[in-house]
N, C-alpha and C positions, 0 to 999 in steps of 0.2 A: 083726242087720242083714245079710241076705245082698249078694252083689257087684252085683245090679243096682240096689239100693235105694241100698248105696254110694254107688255112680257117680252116682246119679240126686240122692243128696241133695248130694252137692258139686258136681254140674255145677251146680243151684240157688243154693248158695252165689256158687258166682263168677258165674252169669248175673247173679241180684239184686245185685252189686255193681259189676259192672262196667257193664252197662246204665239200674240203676232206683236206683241208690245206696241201697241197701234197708237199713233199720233197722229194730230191736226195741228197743223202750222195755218196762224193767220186766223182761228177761228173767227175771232171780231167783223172779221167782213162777212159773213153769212148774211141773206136778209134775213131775220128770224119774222117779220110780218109781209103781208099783200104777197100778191103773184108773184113767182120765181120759178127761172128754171134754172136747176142744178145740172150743166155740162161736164162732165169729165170723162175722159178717155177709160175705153172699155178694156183690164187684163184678166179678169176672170167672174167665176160663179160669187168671188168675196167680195166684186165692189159693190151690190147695193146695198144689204144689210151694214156694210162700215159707210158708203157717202148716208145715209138713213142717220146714222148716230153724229154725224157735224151741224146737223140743224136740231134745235129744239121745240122743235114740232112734227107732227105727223108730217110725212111727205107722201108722193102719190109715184107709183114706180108703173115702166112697161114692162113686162113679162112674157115670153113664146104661151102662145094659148096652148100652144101642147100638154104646156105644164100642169092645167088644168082635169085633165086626163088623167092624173096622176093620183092613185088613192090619196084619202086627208088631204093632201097638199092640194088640190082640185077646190076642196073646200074652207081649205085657211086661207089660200091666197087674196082670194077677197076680204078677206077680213082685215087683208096687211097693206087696203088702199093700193093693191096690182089693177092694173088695164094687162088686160089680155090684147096681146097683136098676132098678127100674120105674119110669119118673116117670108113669106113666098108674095114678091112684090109691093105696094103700098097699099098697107091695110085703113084705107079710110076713115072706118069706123075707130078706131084706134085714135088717129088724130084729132076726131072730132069730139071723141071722150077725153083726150087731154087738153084741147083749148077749152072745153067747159072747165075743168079741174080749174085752168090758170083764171079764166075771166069770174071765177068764183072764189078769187083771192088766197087760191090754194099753190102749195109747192110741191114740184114734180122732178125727179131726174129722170136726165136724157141722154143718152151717149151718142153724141154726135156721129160716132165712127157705126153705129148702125150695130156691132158682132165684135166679138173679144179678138183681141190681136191673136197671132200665130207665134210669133216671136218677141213679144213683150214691147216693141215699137209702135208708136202714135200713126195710126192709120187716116187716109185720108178722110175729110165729112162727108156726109150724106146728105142730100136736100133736106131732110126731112126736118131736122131742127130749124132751118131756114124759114119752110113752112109753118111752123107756128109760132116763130116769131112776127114775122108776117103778119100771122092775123091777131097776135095778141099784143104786141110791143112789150112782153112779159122783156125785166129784167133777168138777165142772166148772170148766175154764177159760176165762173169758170174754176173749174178743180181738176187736179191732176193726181193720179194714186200711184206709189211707187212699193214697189217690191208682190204684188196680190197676184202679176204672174208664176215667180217665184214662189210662190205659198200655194199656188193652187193650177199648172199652166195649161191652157185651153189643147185637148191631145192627150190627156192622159199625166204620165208622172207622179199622181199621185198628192197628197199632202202635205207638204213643208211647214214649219211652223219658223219662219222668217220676220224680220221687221217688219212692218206695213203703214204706211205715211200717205196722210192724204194731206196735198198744199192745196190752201182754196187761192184764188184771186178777187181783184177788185173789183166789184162788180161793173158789168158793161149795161149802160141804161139805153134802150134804141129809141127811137123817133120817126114819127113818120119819112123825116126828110132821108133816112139812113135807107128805105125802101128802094127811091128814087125811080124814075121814069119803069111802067112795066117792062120787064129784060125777062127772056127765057132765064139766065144764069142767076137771076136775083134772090133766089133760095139756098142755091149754093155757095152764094158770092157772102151770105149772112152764116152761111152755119160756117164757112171758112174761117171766115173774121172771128168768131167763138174760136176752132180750134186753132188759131196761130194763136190765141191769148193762153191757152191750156198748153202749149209747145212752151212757149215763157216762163213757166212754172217752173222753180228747180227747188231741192230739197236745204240746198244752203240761201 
């Protein structure tokens, strides 16, 4: 964890507590070692830096490469272990910098739903998590965040300072056999399986 990550992952700490009263239900199942991907359903700009603070270790996030563009923030992002992606289409190179991340025993979140809700409800998966399970058999941790529409909602609205709860689940361990015969659907049919386990999640 170098010093800007540090900084970054305890200023989080105390932001989510002292503004969103933020809690993790479940922590204990985290993998805190080897390859992991962190799935949770996407409701705003506040879930990476809070799913960031449920593991105790650095993690490796995707980011709009636009972001990059962006005074200072261009040149911290990488400092905060971001992959830049392409949301116009499937940005390959993206993928292929996160299955090293994972086959280098490192941890990465991924929002399976691909783009922040519109309405605070779990949107359907994307292939794309599919696809690096696929080629990594990385264990997945399923987590679901409640109320980070509400504090922050994709569309404008402005800044709430509301509750904010991330529940994790038990983790899902895949196998080759979970591939099963090449299928067009077989990407989808894996990051699916991830988001019905993240649907599961409730706050009680």
């Amino acid at each position: 964890m170098n010093l800007y990550y540090w900084l970054g992952y305890h200023f989080s700490r105390l932001a989510g507590r002292l503004f969103f009263r933020f809690r993790v239900i479940h922590r204990e199942r985290m993998i805190q070692s080897g390859p992991a991907i962190l799935a949770m359903n996407h409701q705003s700009f506040l879930d990476p830096p809070l799913a960031g603070i449920t593991c105790d270790r650095a993690i490796y996030f995707l980011a709009r490469r636009t972001l990059l563009n962006v005074p200072l923030l261009g040149r911290l992002l990488p400092k905060l272990n971001v992959i830049p992606v392409d949301q116009e289409g499937v940005d390959r190179s993206a993928i292929k910098a996160l299955i090293r991340v994972l086959k280098a025993g490192n941890a990465a979140l991924v929002f399976p739903e691909g783009s922040r809700t519109l309405d605070g409800n779990l949107q359907p998966a994307e292939p794309g998590l599919g696809l690096v399970i696929g080629k990594t058999l990385a264990p997945v941790v399923p987590m679901r965040i409640f109320g980070a529409h509400e504090a922050l909602p994709r569309g404008g609205g402005g800044l709430h300072f509301v509750p904010i709860t991330i529940v994790i689940g038990e983790p899902i361990f895949f196998t080759q056999a979970d591939l099963g015969p090449p299928m067009k659907d077989v990407y989808i049919r894996l990051s699916g399986r991830v988001m019905d386990a993240i649907a599961t999640l409730r706050l009680d």
